[in-house]
Structure formats: C-alpha cells, structure tokens
C-alpha positions as CSV (number, residue, x, y, z in Angstrom):
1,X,0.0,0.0,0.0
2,X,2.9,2.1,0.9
3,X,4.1,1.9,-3.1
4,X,0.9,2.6,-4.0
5,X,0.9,5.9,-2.3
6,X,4.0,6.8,-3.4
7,X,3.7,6.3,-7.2
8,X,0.2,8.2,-6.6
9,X,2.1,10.8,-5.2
10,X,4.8,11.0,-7.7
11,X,2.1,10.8,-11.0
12,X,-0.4,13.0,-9.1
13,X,2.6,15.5,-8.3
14,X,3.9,15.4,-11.7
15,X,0.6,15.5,-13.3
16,X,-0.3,18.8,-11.5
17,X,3.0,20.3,-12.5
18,X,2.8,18.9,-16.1
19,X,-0.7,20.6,-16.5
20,X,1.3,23.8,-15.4
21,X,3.5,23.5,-17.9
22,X,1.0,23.0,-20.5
23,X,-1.4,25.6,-19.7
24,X,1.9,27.5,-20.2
25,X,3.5,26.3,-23.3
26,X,0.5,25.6,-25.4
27,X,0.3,29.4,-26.5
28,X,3.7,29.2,-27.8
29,X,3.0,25.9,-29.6
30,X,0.0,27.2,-31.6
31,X,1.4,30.7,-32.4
32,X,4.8,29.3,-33.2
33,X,3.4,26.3,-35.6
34,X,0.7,29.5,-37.0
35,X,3.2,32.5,-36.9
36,X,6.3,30.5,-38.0
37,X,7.9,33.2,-35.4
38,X,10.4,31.9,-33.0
39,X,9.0,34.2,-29.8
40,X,11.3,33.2,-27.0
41,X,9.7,35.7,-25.2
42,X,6.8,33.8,-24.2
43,X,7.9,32.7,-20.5
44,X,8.1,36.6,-20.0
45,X,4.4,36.5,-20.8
46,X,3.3,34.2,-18.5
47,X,5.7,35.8,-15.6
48,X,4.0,39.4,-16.2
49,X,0.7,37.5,-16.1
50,X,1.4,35.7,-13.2
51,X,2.8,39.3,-11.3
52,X,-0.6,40.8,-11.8
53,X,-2.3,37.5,-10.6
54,X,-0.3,37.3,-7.2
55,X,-0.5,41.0,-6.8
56,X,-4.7,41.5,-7.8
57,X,-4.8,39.1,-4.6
58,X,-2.2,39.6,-2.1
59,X,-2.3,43.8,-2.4
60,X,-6.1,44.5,-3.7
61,X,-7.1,41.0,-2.2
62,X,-9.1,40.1,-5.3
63,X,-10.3,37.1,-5.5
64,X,-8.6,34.3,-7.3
65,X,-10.9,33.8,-10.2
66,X,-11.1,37.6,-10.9
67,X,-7.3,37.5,-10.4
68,X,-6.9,34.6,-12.9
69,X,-9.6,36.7,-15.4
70,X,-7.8,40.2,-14.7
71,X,-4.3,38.4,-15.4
72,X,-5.6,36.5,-18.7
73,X,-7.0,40.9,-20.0
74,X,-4.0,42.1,-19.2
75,X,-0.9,40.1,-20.7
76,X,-3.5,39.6,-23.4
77,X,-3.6,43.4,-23.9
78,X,0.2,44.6,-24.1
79,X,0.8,41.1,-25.9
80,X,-1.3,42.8,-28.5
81,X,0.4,46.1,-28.6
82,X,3.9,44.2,-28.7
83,X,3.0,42.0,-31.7
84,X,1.7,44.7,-33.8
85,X,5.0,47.4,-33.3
86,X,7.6,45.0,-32.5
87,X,6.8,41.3,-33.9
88,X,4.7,42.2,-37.1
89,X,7.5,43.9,-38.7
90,X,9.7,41.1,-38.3
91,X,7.5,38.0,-39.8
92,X,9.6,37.7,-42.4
93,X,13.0,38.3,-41.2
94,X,15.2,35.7,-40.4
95,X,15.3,33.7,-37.3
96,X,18.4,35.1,-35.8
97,X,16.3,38.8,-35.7
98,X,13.6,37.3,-34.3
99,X,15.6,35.3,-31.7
100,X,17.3,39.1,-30.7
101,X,13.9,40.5,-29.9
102,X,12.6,38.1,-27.9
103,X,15.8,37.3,-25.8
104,X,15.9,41.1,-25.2
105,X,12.0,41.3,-24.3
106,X,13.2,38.8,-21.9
107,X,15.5,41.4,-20.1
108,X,13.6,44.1,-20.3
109,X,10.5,42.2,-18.9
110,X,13.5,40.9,-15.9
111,X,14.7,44.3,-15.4
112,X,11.5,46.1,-14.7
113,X,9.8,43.7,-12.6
114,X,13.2,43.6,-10.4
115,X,12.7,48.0,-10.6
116,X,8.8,48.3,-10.3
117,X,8.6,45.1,-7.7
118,X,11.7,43.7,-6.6
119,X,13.4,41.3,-6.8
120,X,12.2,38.6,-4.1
121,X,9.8,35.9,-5.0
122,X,6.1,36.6,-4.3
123,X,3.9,33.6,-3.0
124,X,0.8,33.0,-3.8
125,X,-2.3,32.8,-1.3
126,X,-4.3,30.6,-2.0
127,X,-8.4,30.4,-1.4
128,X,-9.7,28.7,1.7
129,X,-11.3,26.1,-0.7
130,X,-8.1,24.9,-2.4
131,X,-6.1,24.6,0.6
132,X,-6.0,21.2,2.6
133,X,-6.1,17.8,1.9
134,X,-8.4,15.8,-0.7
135,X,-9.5,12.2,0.0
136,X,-8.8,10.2,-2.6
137,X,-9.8,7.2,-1.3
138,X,-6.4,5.3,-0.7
139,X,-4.8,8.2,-0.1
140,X,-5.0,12.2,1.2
141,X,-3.7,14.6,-1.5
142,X,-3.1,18.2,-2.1
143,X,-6.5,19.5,-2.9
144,X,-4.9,22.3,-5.4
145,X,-3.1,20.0,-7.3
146,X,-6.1,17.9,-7.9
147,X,-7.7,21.4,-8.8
148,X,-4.7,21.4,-11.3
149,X,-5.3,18.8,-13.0
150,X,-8.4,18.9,-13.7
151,X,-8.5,22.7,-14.3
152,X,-5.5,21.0,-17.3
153,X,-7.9,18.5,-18.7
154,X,-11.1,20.9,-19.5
155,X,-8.7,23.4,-20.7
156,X,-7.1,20.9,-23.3
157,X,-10.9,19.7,-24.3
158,X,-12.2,23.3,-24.8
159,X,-9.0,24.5,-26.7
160,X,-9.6,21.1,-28.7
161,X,-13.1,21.6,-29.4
162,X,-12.2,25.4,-30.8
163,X,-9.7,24.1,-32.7
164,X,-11.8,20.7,-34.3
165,X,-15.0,23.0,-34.2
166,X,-15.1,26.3,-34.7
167,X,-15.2,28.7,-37.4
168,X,-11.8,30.6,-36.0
169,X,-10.0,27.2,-35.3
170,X,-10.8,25.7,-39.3
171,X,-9.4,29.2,-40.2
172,X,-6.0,28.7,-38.0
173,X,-5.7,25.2,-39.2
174,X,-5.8,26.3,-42.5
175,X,-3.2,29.2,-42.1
176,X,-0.9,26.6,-40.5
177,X,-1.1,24.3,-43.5
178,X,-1.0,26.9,-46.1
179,X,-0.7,30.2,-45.3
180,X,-0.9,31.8,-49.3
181,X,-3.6,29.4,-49.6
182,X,-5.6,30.8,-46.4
183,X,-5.2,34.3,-47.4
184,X,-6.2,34.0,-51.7
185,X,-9.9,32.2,-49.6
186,X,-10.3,35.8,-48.0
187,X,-9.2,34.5,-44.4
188,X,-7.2,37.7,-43.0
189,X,-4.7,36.5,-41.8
190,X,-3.1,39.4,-39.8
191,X,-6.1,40.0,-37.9
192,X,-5.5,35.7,-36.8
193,X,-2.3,36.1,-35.7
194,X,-3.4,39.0,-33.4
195,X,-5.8,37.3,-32.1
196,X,-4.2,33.8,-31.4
197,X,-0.9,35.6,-30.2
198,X,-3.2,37.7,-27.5
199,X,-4.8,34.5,-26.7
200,X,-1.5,32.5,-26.3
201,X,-0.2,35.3,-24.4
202,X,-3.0,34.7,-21.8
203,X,-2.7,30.9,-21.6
204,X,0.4,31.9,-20.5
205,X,-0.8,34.3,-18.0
206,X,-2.9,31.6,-16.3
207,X,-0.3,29.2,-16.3
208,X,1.9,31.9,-14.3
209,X,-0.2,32.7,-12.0
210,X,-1.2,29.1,-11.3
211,X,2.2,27.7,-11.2
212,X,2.9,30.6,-9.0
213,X,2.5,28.4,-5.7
214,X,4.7,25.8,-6.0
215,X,7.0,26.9,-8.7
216,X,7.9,30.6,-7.5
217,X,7.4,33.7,-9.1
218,X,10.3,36.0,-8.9
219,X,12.3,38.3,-12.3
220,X,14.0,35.3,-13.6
221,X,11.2,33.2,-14.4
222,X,11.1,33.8,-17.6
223,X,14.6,32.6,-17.8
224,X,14.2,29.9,-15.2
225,X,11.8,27.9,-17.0
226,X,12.1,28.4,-20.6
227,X,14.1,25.4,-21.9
228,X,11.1,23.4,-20.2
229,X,8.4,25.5,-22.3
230,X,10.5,24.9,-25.2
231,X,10.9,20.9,-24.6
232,X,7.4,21.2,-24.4
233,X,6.9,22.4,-27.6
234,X,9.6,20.5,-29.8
235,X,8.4,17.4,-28.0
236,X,4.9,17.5,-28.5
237,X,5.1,19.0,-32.1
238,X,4.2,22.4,-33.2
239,X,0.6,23.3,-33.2
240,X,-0.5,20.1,-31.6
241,X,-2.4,20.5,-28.7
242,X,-2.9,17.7,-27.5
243,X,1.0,16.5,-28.6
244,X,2.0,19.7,-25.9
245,X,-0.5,18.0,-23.3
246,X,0.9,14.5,-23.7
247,X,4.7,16.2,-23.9
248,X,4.3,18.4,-20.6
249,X,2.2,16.1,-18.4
250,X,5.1,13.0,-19.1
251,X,8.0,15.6,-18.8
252,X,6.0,16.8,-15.3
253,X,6.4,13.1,-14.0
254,X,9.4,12.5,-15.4
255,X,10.9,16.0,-13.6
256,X,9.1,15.1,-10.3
257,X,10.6,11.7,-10.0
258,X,14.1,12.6,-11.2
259,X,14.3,15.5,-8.5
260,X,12.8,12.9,-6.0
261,X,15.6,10.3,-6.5
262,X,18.4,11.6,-8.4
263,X,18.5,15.5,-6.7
264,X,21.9,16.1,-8.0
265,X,22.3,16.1,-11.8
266,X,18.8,14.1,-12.4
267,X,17.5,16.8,-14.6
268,X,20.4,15.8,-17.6
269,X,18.4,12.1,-18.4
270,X,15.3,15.0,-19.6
271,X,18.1,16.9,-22.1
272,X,19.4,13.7,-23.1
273,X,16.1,11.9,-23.8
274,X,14.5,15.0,-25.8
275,X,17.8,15.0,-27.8
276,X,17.5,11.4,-28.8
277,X,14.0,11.9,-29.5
278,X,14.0,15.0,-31.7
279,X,17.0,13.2,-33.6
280,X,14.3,10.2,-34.1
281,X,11.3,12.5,-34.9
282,X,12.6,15.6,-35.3
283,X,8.9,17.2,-35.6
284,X,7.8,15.6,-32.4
285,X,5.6,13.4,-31.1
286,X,2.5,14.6,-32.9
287,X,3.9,16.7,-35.2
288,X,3.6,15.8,-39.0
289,X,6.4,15.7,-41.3
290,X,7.4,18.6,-43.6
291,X,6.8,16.9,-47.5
C-alpha cells in the first residue's frame, strides 16, 4: 500500500506540474506552428501574467478567479500592442532577428519587474477552498493539485473543441497548413495572428499565475523555465495541442521523480532523452512531417 501511495504521489505531483507547464506552453505551440515566429519571449508572458495575478490578490485581495480573469485581459492586452509594433515587422525576417527581440524582451521584462517590484519571490495565497487535503480514497492529496489537474484536462478539451469546431480554429488550421492558400480564400490572416498571439499570451498568463505556488514567481522566471516551455513544444510537435499536453504532463512526472531520486544532476536524463527523441522524430511526437 505504501508503493501505491508513493507512485500516486509521484504521477499526481507530476501530473499537477505537467498541467502547469502546459497551460503554459501551449500558447507558444500554436502561435509558433501559425506565426512561424520563433517568440522566445513567451515565458516573459506568462511571468508578467502571473505578477498581476499574485499582486490582484495579495495587495487588492481580489479574489482568485477575478485574479486569474484580470491576469488572462492584461498580458493579453500589451501582448497585442507588442505584436503589432515590435513582432509584425519582423514576420519575415530571419530567425536570428527574431531570436534578438525576444531574448531582449526577456530582459527588459527581468529588469522592470526587479525595478517596479523587486526582486524577491512573491507567493501566492491561495483560497480557503483549495487549501487542505483531498481524500482520494487510498490516499490524502493536495487539494490544489487535484484542482490542477483537472482545471489542465477541460482546458485541453475546450482548446480542442475550438480548434476541431469552430469557425476561427478551421481558419487557423488552414493558415498553418497553407498560409498563401488561407489568405487567396479571404481569411485575413493578420487579424489571426493578433488574435491567437493575445490569446497565447494569456494561456500563459494563467499558467503563471497558477504555477505561481509551488514553482515561484520572482524576475527570472522567464529565464528559469524556458528550456522546459520549449521541450514542451519540440516534444509535443508544433501546433498540436494535444502533442503539448501528452509532452508536458510525461515531462511533469518525469521531472518530479528525477528531482525525488536523483536531486543532484537528475535533470540531464530529460536533455538527453528530448535530444534522442527529436534526432528520431525531429517534428515531435505529434507533429507531421514537412513533404
């Protein structure tokens, strides 16, 4: 019974950080695989998101699903006003120029949060309701992280249902196959991107602010955790949703259990596996092959 528990704790754990990650990364898989643009900036995203969560509800003690909805209008907004004078003009430039911005977005975003807010890590209080311990049955678990997780799952359906049924997802689908193709049908394009780039920028916002209690929230995060966000991405396949879902939930078990047993240096078996798996499929899990 006592492995039981523990392998329940570990996938549980995992899966709750996985969905994190996910929440997270899936913005930058769909406007990546639609925009083609390589926005390294996106962790810098979800940390400003997650700032004005932690700060609606620890300073103006909003609470946390106003906080979640103020964050999502927010980075949404200046994500907006950033793709239109900084990212538009550089669709079509080559990856290193595009790689410059966004690493530099990165510092800028680092160096005025440390300015404006500081440079200590702010927690995030949680609501009364989410606190505790959840009976599972065989087991007591963190009731947030079961919150987590399933808060991951209905996100994943209702992105996949937009995408599978919707007017706007047949649209993006059909920009990410062929973009000429898209825009000689009418589909304006520009106008897409603006919106799917806002709306990627949010996801990221919520996943900031809900990571924000067990992973930290301080200046570096966008730093901290963008390799992850990009494994992610790679491993799950550009504009695959449900690829990034698969890819962050087994790299979320995988990272809780390495830091578990193998503390020191367990983290190099997740480099080393993503390596030997992009050099097998080199467009991801779920990704489809370039003809």
């Amino acid at each position: 019974m006592d492995f039981i528990s523990d392998l329940a704790g570990i996938v549980l754990g995992g899966l709750s950080a996985g969905t994190v990650l996910f929440v997270v990364s899936v913005g930058l898989s769909v406007t990546m695989g639609l925009m083609g643009f390589v926005n390294l900036a996106h962790g810098a995203f979800a940390m400003f998101g997650g700032y004005v969560i932690v700060l609606a509800m620890n300073r103006a003690h909003v609470d946390f699903a106003a906080a979640l909805a103020i964050g999502f209008v927010a980075t949404a907004a200046i994500s907006v006003a950033i793709e239109r004078t900084l990212y538009r003009p550089l669709y079509r430039a080559g990856e290193l120029d595009q790689v410059l911005l966004t690493i530099g977005l990165i510092f800028i975003f680092i160096a005025g949060t440390t300015i404006a807010i500081g440079p200590e890590s702010q927690p995030l209080e949680l609501p009364a309701a989410l606190g505790g311990q959840l009976s599972l049955g065989f087991m007591q678990y963190r009731t947030y992280s079961i919150f987590l997780i399933v808060v991951g799952f209905l996100i994943v359906l209702g992105i996949w249902l937009a995408f599978e049924r919707t007017r706007i997802g047949a649209q993006i689908r059909a920009t990410v196959d062929n973009r000429r193709m898209a825009e000689s049908l009418g589909i304006n394009v520009d106008r897409l991107f603006t919106i799917t780039f806002a709306f990627g920028s949010g996801m990221a916002a919520l996943g900031g602010g809900l990571g924000a209690e067990f992973l930290g929230l301080d200046p570096q995060y966008a730093l901290k955790y963008l390799v992850y966000f990009l494994i992610a991405v790679s491993v799950g396949g550009l504009g695959s949703v449900v690829g990034v879902y698969c890819a962050s939930l087994l790299l979320g078990v995988l990272d809780f259990a390495l830091k578990l047993y193998l503390p020191k240096g367990g983290t190099i078996f997740i480099y080393v596996l993503t390596i030997l798996l992009l050099l097998w499929r080199p467009q991801g899990l779920f990704g489809r092959k370039e003809t």
